[in-house]
N, C-alpha and C positions, 0 to 999 in steps of 0.2 A: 152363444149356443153350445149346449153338454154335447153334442153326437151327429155326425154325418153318416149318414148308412149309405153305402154306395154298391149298387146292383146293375150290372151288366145283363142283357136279355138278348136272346135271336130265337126267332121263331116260338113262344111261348107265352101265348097271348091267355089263352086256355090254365096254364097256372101262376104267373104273376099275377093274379087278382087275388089269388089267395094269400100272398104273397104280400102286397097292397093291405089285404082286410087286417091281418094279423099288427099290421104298423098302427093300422084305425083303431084299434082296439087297444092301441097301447096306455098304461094307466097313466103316463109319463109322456107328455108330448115336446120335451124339450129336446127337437130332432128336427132334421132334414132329409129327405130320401131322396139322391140323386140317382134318376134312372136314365144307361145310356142304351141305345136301342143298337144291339150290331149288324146294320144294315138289315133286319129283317123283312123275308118276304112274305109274309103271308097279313093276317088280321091285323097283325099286333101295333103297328106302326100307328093304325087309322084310326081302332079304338083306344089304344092307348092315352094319345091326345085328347080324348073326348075323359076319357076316364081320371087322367091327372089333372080337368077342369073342373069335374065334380068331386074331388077327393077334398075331404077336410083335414089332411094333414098337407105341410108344406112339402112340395115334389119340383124339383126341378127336370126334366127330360132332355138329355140329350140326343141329336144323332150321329151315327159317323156315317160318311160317304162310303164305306163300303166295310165287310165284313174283314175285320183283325184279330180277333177273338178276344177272350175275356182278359187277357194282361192290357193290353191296351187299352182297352175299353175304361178296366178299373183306375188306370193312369190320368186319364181325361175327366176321373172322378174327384180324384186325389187332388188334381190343380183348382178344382173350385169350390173346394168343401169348406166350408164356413167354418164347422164342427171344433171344439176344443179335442173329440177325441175321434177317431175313425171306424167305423165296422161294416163289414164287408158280410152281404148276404147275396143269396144264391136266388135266382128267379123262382127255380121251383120249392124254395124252404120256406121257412118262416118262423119267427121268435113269438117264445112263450109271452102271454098277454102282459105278463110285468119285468121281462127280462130289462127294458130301456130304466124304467126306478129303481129295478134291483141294482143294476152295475151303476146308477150315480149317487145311489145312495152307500155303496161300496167305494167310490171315489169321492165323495165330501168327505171320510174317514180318513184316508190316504190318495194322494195322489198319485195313485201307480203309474208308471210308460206303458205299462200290460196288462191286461185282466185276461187270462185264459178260463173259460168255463167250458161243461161239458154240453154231450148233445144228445139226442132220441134220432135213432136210426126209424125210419115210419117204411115199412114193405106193408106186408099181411098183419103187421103187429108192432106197436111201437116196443125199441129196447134203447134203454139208455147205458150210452159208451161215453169211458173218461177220456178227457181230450189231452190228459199227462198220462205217463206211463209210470207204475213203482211209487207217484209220490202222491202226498197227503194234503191235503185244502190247507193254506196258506202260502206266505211268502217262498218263491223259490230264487233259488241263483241262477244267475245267468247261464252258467255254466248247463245246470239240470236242465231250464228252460229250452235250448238248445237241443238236448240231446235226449230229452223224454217228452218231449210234448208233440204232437202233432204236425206233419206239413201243411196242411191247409192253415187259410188266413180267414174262414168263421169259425166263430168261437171262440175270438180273439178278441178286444178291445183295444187299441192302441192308441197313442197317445198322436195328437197330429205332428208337433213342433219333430216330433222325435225320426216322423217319416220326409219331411221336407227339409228339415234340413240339414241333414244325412246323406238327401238325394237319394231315398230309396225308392225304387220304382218297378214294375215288374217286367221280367224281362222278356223281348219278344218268341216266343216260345208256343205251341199250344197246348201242354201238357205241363205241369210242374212248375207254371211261372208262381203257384202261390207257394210251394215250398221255399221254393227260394225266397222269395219276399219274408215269406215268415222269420225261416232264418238268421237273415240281414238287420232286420228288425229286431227282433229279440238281442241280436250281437249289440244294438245300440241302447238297449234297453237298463236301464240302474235298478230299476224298483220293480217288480213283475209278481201278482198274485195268482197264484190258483184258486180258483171258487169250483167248489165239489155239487156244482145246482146243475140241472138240465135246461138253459136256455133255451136252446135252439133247439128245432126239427129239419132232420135230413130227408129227404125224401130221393129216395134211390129210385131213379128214372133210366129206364135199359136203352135209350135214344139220348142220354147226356154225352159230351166228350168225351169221359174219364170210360163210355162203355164204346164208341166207335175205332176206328181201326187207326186213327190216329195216336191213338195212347200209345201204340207198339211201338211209334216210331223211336228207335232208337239215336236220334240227335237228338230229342228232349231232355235226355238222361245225361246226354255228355255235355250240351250246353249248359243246362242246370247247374253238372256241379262243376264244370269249370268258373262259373260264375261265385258259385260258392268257395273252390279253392282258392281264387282271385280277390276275396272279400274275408275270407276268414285264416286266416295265416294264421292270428295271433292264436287261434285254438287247435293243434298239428293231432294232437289226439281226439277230439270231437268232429276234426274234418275227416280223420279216418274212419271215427265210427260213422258217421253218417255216407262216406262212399261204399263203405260195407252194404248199406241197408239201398240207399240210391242211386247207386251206380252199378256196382256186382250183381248185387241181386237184382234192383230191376230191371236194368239194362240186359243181362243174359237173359231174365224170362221173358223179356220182352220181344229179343230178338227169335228167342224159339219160340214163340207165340205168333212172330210174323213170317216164321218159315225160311230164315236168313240159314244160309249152309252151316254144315258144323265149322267147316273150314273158318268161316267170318268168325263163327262165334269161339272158337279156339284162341283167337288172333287175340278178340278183345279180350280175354278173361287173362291171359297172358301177357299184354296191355298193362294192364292192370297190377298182374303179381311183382310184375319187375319194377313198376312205380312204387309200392306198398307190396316191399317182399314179405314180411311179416303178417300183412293183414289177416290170411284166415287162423291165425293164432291171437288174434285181439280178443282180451278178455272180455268187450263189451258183445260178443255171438252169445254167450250164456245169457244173456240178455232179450235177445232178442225171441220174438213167437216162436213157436215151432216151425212151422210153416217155412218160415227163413232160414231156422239154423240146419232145415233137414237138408235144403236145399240149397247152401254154401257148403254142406258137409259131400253133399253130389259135386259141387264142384273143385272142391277139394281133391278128392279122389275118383276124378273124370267117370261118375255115375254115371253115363249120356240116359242110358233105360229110364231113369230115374227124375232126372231133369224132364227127359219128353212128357214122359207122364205127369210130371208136375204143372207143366206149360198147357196138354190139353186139358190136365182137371181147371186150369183159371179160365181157357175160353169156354171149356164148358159150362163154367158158373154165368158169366158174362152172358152167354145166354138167357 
């Protein structure tokens, strides 16, 4: 079998059919869809069951005994995928009707560890966003892969043998377990393409994870990349740019997003400078969005005005 697609769900009965239709439809049915339900309470459980009986594509379902959220979930996906390669899809998204022939027709050519493709943001209007940053559709290095591609693990292909056995798994966390995986993944990765196509549909949902008051938590940020500095050694300048972008910066906006004292948030960011005294002089900030570099340049030079207001213009949006 070319592809295991593994989807975690709670509470989302209402858009995993669409979800479901988009796999029906696929030009390419050389797939399996394992769906794990995380504990949820509402429809989803009852019709789901009825719906993975009448579905013409192969669905395996699982449940867990209680809500762990999506790293675990996708975990209990990973140990039974049949799949030569892996991809991870999101309850409320869905792939374009020939993305499953696109990417194994792209893999009879080469056998990549990775296929990173891009994706369509869907609000009011679809826009399509590249899922590398700076580089151009083809082979990349590990190295780039790393350090311009994306934290999320849709929009990703990956190779199975390369995830097991590595022992890469996500880790329990409910924020960032997929960066990290990604990561981890990519550091094991030899062959890894970039394809410049719009696969996948995002669909930004204001009741997802990534929008409730759990994202602020700030252990996510430090579990994450202690995990990452614990796994990526051999990269001392890519572990740095990436704590720049996922720890400094999210970590502080996160904490002034949850209303942690300045005091706390003084501590951390100082934390921080005395581990990586050089970091806000790392030449990968010219790099980085604006958005980022304006606001490591406020912590730089202890902007707090500037900071706050950066922290309520994101809850603001979040709204």
């Amino acid at each position: 079998m070319f592809l295991s697609i593994i989807t975690p769900f709670y509470n989302c009965f209402g858009t995993i059919k669409k979800c479901i239709s988009s796999l029906e439809r696929q030009s390419c049915r050389d797939f399996e869809l394992i769906l794990i339900d995380d504990a949820s309470t509402d429809v989803s459980t009852k019709h789901l069951d009825q719906l993975v009986q009448s579905a013409d594509i192969s669905i395996q379902l699982l449940h867990n005994d209680k809500n762990h959220g999506p790293g675990y979930s996708r975990n209990r996906g990973i140990q039974i995928a049949q799949g030569d390669y892996l991809l991870f899809l999101d309850s409320d998204d869905w792939l374009h009707d020939n993305a499953i022939h696109t990417l194994k027709q792209l893999i009879s050519k080469h056998a990549y560890d990775c296929v990173i493709f891009d994706y369509f943001i869907v609000s009011s209007r679809q826009t399509l966003r590249s899922t590398v940053e700076k580089r151009n559709q083809g082979e990349l290095k590990r190295e780039d892969a790393l350090l311009y591609s994306s934290g999320s693990v849709w929009c990703k292909l990956y190779r199975s043998s390369i995830i097991t056995e590595n022992n890469i798994t996500f880790p329990d966390i409910y924020i960032k377990e997929d960066m990290v995986f990604n990561k981890l993944a990519l550091s094991c990765c030899k062959n890894i393409f970039y394809l410049e196509e719009g696969l996948y549909y995002y669909k930004i949902h204001p009741n997802s994870l990534m929008h409730s008051e759990k994202a602020y938590d700030i252990r996510n940020d430090i579990i994450a990349f202690q995990v990452l500095a614990e796994n990526l050694s051999q990269y001392p300048d890519i572990l740095t740019a990436l704590m720049l972008r996922e720890l400094l910066y999210a970590g502080t906006l996160h904490m002034l997003c949850s209303g942690s004292c300045k005091k706390d948030i003084s501590a951390f960011v100082s934390g921080i400078k005395n581990r990586y005294p050089s970091c806000l002089t790392h030449p990968y900030i010219a790099e980085l969005p604006f958005r980022m570099r304006l606001f490591l340049f406020g912590i730089k030079h202890r902007l707090w005005r500037l900071l706050y207001i950066m922290a309520y213009l994101k809850i603001k949006c979040r709204r």
